[in-house]
C-alpha positions, 0 to 999 in steps of 0.5 A: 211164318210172316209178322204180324205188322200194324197197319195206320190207316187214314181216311180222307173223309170225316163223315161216318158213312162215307164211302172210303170209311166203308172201304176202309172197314172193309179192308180191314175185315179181308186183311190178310193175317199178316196185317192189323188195320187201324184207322188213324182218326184225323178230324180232330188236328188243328191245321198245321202251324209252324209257329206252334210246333214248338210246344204243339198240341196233343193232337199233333204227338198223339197223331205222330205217335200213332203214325209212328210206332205203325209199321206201314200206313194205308191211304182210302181217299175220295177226291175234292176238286181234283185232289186230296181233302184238305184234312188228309193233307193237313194230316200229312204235313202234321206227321212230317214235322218238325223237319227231319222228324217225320213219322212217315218216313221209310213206312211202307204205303198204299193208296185207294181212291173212291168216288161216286164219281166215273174215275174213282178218285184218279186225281187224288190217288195220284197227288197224293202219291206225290206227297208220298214221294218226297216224304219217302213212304215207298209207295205200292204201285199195282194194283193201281185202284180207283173205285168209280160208281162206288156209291152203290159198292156197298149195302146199308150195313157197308158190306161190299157188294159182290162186284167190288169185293174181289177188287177189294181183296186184291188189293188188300193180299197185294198190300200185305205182300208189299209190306212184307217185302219192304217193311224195314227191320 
């Protein structure tokens, strides 16, 4: 029988009803068994600052803390000017401090980009696998999933439309395999 393994899960976005919140619900109610998806809220982090790392605020050791005692982290991005949001990437360098300290290291990962846009978030989805790289999170590889026109994915009450939902669970089943297989015990 598979463990049950906690999912951090950060969104890109800061509104409400952003599309990869959506995603990200929706995620969460097609995860396998083996896997509990929580959203790490990341609005609310101070920009990172070295100068007060050394007694930092309560929202870089909560965040840290959440990330940390998480056993595999989930990435649902849109893309701003051909990269991350600036609040997803600040919240990547508040977990990988103080250095040699990272709470995302050796965590099994995923990222979904999605955009209104034709290319569903291509240039985000793959900086931020960058970032993955050096902050040693094996990153799953396949399904690659970029969501274009998914401005019209999801209906009032953010429920997938048919089209994207067999996308979506794909990639969810793919993700549970591939935190099985490389979760560190």
């Amino acid at each position: 029988m598979s463990n049950v393994y906690t999912i951090a899960v950060l969104v890109g976005s800061l509104r409400k009803q952003s599309i990869n919140r959506k995603v990200a619900m929706a995620l969460a109610e097609l995860a396998p068994a083996n896997l509990k998806l929580n959203i790490i809220e990341i609005g609310d982090l101070p920009l990172y600052n070295e100068d007060i790392d050394a007694a930092p605020p309560a929202a870089y050791s909560t965040f840290r803390q959440q990330v940390s005692s998480s056993d595999a982290v989930l990435f649902v991005t849109p893309e701003y000017n051909r990269s991350v949001p600036g609040v997803l990437k600040n919240a990547i360098d508040v977990g990988s401090r103080p250095y040699g300290k990272s709470a995302w290291s050796g965590k099994p990962g995923a990222v979904i980009s999605a955009s209104p846009g034709a290319i569903g978030g291509f240039g985000a989805n793959h900086h931020l696998r960058q970032s993955l790289v050096f902050l040693d999170v094996p990153c799953m590889q396949q399904p690659e999933t970029y969501l274009g026109g998914a401005g019209s994915a999801f209906d009032d009450a953010g429920k997938p439309s048919e089209a994207i939902q067999p996308i979506l669970q794909k990639f969810i089943n793919a993700y549970g395999a591939w935190v099985e297989q490389h979760k560190k015990v």
